[in-house]
C-alpha positions in Angstrom: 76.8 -17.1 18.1 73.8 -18.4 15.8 71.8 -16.0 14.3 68.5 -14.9 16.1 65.6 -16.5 13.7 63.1 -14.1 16.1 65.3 -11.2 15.0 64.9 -12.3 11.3 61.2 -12.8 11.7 60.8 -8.8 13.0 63.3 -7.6 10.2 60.9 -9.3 7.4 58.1 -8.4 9.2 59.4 -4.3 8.8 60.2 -5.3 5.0 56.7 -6.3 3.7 54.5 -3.7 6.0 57.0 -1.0 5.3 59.1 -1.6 2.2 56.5 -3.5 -0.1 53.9 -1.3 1.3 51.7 -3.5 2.9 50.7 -1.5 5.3 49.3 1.8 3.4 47.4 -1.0 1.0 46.1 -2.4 4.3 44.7 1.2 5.1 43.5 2.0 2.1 41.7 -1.2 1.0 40.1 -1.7 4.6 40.1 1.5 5.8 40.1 1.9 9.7 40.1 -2.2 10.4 43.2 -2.7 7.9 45.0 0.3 10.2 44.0 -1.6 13.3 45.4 -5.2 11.8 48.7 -3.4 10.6 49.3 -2.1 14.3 48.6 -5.4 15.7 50.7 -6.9 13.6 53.2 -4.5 14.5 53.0 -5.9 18.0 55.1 -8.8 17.2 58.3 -6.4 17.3 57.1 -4.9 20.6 57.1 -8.3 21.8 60.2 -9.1 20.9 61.6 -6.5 22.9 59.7 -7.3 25.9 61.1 -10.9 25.4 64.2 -8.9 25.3 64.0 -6.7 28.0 64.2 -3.6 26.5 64.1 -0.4 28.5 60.2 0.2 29.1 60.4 3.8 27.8 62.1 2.1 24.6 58.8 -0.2 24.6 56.3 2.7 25.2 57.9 4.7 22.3 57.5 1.8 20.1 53.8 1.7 20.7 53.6 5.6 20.1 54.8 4.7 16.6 52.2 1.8 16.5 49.5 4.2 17.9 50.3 7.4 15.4 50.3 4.8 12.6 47.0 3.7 13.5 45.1 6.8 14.4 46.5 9.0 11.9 46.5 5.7 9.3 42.8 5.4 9.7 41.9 8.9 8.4 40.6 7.6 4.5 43.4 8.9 1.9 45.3 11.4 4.1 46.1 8.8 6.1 47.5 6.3 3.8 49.7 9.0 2.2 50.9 9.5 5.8 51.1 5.6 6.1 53.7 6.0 3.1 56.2 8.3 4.9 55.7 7.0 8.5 57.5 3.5 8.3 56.2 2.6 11.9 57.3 -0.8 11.9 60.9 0.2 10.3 61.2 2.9 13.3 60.3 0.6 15.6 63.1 -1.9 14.2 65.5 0.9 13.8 64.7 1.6 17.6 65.5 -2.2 19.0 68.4 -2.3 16.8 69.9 1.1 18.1 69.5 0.0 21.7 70.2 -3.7 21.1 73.7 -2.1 21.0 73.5 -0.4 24.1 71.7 -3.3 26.4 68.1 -2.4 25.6 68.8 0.9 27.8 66.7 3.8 27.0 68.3 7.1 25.2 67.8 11.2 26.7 65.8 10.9 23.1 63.6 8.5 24.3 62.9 10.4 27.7 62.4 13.5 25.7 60.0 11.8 23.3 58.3 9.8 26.3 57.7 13.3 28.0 56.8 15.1 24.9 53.6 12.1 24.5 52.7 12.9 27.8 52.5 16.6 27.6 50.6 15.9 24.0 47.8 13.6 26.0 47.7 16.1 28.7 46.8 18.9 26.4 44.4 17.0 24.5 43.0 15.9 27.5 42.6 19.7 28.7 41.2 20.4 25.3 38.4 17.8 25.6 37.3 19.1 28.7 37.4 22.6 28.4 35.5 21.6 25.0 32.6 18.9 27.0 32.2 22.5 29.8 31.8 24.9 26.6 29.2 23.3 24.9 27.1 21.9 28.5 27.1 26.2 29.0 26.0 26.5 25.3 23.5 24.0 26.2 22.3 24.9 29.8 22.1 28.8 28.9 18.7 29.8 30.1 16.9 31.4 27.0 
């Protein structure tokens, strides 16, 4: 069977954000936009999978990877420390290689981590209202 020239592209992809450091310097030097360009450029693996037809929860972790990187990434300095021990694009390559093995089917891991995201956004969606009804009170108090 010929190699897969895709495959190759997503492995050096991984390499140069993650291994050279590409994607920290990316942060740091353009902070916030350079987070935002090394999560889209992480996309390219996600695609891959889709092309692939990799288990959807598989997919949905990968873009938790691409999402923490970016969001946490984007906070000036703290952020591209985290950048350095994160590795998103490696874990998302470490994930489509694990379950390249298996058929692109989806681990209990992944389940666990899928339900573990949504219980994360429902709490922080909890928090943000019961924050938005605490300070309309503070501000509607009579007085």
């Amino acid at each position: 069977m010929p190699p897969d020239k895709e495959l190759e592209h997503v492995r050096k992809l991984s390499r140069v954000m993650d291994d050279y450091f590409v994607d920290p310097i990316l942060g740091f030097v353009v902070p916030g936009a350079g987070d935002l360009i090394g999560a889209g450029m992480g996309l390219y693996t996600v695609a891959y999978a889709l092309r692939r037809r990799v288990s959807p929860v598989v997919i949905t972790r990968m873009l938790m990877n691409l999402t923490i990187d970016a969001i946490v990434g984007a906070v000036p300095f703290v952020g591209d420390v985290f950048d350095l021990g994160w590795k998103a694009h490696k874990r998302n390559l470490a994930l489509l290689s694990d379950r390249a093995a298996h058929g692109g089917r989806a681990s209990a891991r992944d389940w666990l981590a899928l339900g573990a995201a949504f219980l994360a956004f429902a709490a922080t969606i909890a928090l943000v209202i019961y924050a938005a009804v605490a300070l309309w009170r503070l501000i509607a108090r009579p007085g």
